[in-house]
C-alpha positions as a Python dict, from the first residue, in 0.01 Angstrom:
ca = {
    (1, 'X'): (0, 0, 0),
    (2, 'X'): (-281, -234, 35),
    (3, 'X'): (-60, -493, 226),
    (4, 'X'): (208, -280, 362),
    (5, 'X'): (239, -301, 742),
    (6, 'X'): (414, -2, 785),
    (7, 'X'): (193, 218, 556),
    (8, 'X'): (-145, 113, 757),
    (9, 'X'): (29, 304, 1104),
    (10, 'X'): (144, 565, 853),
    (11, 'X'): (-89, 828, 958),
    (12, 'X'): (-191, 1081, 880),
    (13, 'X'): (-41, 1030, 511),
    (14, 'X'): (-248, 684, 503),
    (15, 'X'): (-572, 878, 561),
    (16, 'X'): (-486, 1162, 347),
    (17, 'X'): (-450, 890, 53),
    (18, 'X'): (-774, 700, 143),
    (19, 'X'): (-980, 1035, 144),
    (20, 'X'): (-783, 1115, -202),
    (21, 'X'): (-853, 809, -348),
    (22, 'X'): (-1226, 775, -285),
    (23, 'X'): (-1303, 1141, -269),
    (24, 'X'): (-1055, 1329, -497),
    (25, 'X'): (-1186, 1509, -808),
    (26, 'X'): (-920, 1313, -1017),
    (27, 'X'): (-1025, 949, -904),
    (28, 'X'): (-1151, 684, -1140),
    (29, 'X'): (-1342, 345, -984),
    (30, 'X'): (-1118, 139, -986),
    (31, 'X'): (-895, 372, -786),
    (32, 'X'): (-1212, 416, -518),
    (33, 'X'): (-1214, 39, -438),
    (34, 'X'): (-844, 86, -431),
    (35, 'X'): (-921, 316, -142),
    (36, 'X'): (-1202, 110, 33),
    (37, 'X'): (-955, -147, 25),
    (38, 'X'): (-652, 45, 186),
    (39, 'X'): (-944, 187, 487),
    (40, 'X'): (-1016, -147, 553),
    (41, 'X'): (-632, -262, 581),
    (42, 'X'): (-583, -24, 776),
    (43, 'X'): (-782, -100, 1034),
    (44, 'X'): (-683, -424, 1030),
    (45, 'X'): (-356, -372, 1093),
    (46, 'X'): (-337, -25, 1229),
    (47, 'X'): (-182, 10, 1593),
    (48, 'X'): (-444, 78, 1844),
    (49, 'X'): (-337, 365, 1968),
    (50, 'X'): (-302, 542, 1642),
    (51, 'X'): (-654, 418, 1497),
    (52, 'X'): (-845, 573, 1831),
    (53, 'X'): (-685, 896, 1693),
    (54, 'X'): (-799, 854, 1342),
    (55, 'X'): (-1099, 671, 1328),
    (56, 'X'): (-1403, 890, 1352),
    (57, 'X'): (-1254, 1058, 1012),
    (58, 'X'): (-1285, 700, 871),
    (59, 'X'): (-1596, 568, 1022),
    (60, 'X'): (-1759, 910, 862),
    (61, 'X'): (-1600, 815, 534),
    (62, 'X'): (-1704, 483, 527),
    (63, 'X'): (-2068, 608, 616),
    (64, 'X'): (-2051, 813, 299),
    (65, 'X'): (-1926, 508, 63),
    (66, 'X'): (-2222, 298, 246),
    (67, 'X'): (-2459, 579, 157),
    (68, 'X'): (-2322, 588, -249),
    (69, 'X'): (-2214, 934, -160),
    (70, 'X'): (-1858, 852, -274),
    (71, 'X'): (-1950, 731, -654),
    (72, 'X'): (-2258, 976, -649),
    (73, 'X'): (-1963, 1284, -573),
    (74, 'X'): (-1686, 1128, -762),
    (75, 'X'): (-1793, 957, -1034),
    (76, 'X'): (-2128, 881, -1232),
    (77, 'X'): (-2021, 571, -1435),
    (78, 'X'): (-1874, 356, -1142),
    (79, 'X'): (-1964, -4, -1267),
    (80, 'X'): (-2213, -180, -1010),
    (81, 'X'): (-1941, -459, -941),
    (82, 'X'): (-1682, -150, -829),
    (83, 'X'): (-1969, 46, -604),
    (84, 'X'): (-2052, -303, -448),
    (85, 'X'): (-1695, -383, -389),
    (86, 'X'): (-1678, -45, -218),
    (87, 'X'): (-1937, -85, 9),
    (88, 'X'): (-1844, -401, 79),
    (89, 'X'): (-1504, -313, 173),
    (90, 'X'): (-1687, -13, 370),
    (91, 'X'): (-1894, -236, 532),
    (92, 'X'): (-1606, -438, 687),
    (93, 'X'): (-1384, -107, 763),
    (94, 'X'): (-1670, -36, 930),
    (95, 'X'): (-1676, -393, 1105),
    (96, 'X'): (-1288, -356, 1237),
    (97, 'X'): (-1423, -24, 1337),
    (98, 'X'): (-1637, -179, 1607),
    (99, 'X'): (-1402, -447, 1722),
    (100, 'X'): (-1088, -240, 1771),
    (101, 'X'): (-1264, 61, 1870),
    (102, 'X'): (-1602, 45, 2026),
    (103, 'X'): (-1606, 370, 2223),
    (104, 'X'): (-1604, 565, 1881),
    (105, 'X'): (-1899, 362, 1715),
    (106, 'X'): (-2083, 302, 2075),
    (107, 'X'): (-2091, 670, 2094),
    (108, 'X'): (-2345, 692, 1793),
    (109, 'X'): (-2703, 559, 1912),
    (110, 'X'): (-2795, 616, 1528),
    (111, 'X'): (-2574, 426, 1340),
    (112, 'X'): (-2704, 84, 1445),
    (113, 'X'): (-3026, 176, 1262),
    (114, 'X'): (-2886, 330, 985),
    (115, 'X'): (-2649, 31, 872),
    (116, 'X'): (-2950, -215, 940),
    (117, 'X'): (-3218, -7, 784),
}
């Protein structure tokens, strides 16, 4: 799924799997950079349209990855290379966020001092 074309505008199955993978009570690590890797494909390649529509669920997921609210909830033993992978990924989900849809993130006087803190 991770360089599908047709999966990233596949919403809202694409989102469902994202949340699933990082958030699920079943996931492992590798499986939530899996997911932090799909969110940020998506947005890459997402049409514009359809990622207005979807992207305050994934801008408040990718907060929580940023935060460590993702391995803190799903798993204890993440390795440090997988939670930095994740919020890496995060971070630049988070970064398409604000190019291809700066209404959603401009809407948040907060989250400016929050990612930079």
């Amino acid at each position: 799924l991770n360089r599908s074309m047709r999966a990233a505008s596949s919403f809202p199955g694409t989102v469902q799997v994202i949340f699933h993978c990082i958030f699920g009570a079943d996931t492992t690590p590798k499986l939530q950079l899996s997911g932090c890797q799909l969110a940020l494909w998506t947005c890459q390649q997402a049409e514009s349209s359809l990622l207005q529509a979807v992207g305050s669920h994934l801008l408040t997921g990718m907060l929580k990855v940023v935060r460590g609210e993702a391995v803190a909830s799903g798993l204890s033993g993440a390795s440090t290379a997988q939670a930095e992978g994740m919020r890496a990924h995060a971070y630049g989900t988070l970064a398409e966020l604000c190019k291809r849809t700066p209404l959603l993130v401009r809407a948040d006087a907060a989250l400016p001092a929050e990612l930079f803190d």
